[in-house]
C-alpha positions in Angstrom: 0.0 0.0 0.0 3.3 2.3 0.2 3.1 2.6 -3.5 -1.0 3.7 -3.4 -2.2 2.2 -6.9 -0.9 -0.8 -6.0 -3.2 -3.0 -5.1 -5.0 -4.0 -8.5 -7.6 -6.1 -9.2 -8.0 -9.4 -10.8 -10.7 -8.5 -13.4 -8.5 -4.6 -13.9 -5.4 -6.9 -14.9 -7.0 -9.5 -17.0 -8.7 -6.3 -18.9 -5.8 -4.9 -19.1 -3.4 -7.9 -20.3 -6.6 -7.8 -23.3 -6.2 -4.5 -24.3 -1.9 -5.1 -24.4 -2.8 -8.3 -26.3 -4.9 -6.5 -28.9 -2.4 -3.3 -29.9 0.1 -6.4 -30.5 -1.9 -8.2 -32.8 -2.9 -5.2 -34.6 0.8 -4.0 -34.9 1.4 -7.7 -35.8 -1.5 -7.5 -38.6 0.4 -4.1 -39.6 3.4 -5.5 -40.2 2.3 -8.4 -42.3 0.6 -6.4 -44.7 3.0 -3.8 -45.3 5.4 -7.0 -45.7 3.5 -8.5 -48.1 3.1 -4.9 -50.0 6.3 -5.2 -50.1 6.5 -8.1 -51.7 4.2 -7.2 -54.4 6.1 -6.4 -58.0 3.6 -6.4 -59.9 3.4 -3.5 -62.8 -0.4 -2.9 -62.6 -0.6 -3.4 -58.3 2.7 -0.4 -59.2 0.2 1.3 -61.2 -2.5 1.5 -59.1 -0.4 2.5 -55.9 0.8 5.5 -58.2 -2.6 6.8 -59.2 -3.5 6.2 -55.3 -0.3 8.4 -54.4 -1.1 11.1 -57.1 -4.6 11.5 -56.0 -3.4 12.0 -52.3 -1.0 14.7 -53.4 -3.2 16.9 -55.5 -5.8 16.6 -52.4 -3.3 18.2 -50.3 -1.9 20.7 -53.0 -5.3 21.7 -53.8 -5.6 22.6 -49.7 -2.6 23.8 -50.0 -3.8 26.0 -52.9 -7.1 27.1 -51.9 -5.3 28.6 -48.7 -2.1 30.2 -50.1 -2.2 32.3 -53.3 1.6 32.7 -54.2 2.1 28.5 -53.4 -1.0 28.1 -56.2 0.5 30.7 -58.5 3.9 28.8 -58.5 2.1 25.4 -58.7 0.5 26.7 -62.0 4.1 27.7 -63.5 5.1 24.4 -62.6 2.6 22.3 -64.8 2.7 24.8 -67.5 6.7 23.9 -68.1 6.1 20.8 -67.2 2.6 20.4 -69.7 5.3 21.9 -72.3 8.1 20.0 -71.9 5.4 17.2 -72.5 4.0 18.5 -76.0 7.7 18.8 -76.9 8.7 15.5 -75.8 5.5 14.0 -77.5 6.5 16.4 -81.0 9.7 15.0 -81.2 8.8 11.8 -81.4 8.9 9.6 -84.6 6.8 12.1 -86.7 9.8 14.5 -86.9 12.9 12.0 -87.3 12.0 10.3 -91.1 11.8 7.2 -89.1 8.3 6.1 -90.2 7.3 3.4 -92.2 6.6 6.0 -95.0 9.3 7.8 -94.7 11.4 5.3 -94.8 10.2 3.8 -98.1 10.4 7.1 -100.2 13.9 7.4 -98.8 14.6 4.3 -100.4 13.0 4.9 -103.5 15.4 7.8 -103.5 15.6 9.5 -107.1 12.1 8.7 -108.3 10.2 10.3 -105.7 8.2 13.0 -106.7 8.8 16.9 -105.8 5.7 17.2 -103.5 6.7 13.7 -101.7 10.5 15.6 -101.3 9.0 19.0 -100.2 6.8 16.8 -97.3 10.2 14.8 -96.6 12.0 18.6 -96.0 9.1 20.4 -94.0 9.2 17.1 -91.5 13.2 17.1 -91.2 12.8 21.3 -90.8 10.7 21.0 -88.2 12.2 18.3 -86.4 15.4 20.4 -86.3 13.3 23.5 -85.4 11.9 21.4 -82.5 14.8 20.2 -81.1 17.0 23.2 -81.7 13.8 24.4 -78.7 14.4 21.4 -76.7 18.4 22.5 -76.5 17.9 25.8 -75.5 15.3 24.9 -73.1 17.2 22.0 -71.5 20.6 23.8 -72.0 21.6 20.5 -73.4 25.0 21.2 -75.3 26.3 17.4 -75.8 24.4 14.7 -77.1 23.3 11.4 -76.5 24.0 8.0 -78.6 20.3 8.6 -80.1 20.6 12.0 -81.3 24.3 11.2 -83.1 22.1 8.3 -85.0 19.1 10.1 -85.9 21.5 13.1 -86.6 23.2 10.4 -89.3 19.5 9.7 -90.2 18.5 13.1 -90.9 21.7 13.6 -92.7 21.5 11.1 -95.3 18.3 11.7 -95.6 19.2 15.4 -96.5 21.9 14.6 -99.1 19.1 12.3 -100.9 16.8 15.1 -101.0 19.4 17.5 -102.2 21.4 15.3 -104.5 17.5 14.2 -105.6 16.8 18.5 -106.0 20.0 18.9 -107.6 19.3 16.4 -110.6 16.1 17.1 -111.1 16.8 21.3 -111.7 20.1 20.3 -114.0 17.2 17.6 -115.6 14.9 20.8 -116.1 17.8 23.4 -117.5 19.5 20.7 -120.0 
């Protein structure tokens, strides 16, 4: 009795030994299901956690935004560079690099193609170079990767065909 609380029931300890019980099997429970999550490598289980993730962070940065102005204003520049980085990623894909299926074959039909098939063939090359010339200066990229050096080889031949192809046909059209 020196200690006051001391003296404890039978019934108050066996209650209490439940409650200690219960937290461990919960904690236990916790454990072997964010074990087995672990576990889990599957690409569309990957997939799903991802969209779960994203949807819990634009909850809290739209909370974030309805209650501070400047955080919303520089959450708005952020997806527009990011939204544009995107539709020149997406630009410079195979439509601009001669490396389509059509593209391919009128390069290798080489000196019969026909001047409005050689004018489409230059006005995709332009604008492929147009477009990455943008990524460059964007990115500040000044070296290039293994990809670049072969589609710059691509885009290369491809422009002497055109030329040589140009050349032939205006000396064909003087003579």
């Amino acid at each position: 009795d020196d200690l006051g609380h001391a003296t404890t029931t039978e019934q108050h300890m066996r209650k209490r030994r439940g409650e200690l019980a219960k937290i461990r099997a919960l904690l236990f429970y916790e454990e072997q299901k964010r074990h087995h999550m672990n576990k889990i490598k599957s690409k569309k289980y990957r997939k799903i956690r991802k969209k779960q993730r994203d949807k819990l962070s634009d909850k809290t940065d739209a909370a974030l935004t309805s209650t501070n102005d400047e955080y919303a204003e520089q959450q708005r520049q952020e997806d527009e560079e990011e939204a544009e980085m995107e539709r020149m990623k997406e630009r410079m894909s195979l439509a601009h690099k001669n490396t389509s299926k059509w593209a391919k074959r009128q390069l290798r039909r080489g000196k019969n193609v026909d001047v409005d098939t050689r004018r489409a063939l230059s006005a995709q090359l332009a604008t492929g170079d147009e477009i990455r010339n943008k990524m460059k200066t964007i990115r500040g990229d000044d070296s290039e990767s293994d990809e670049d050096e072969s589609d710059a080889r691509l885009v290369e031949k491809a422009r002497a065909l055109l030329s040589d192809a140009e050349g032939k046909k205006e000396s064909k059209q003087e003579g």
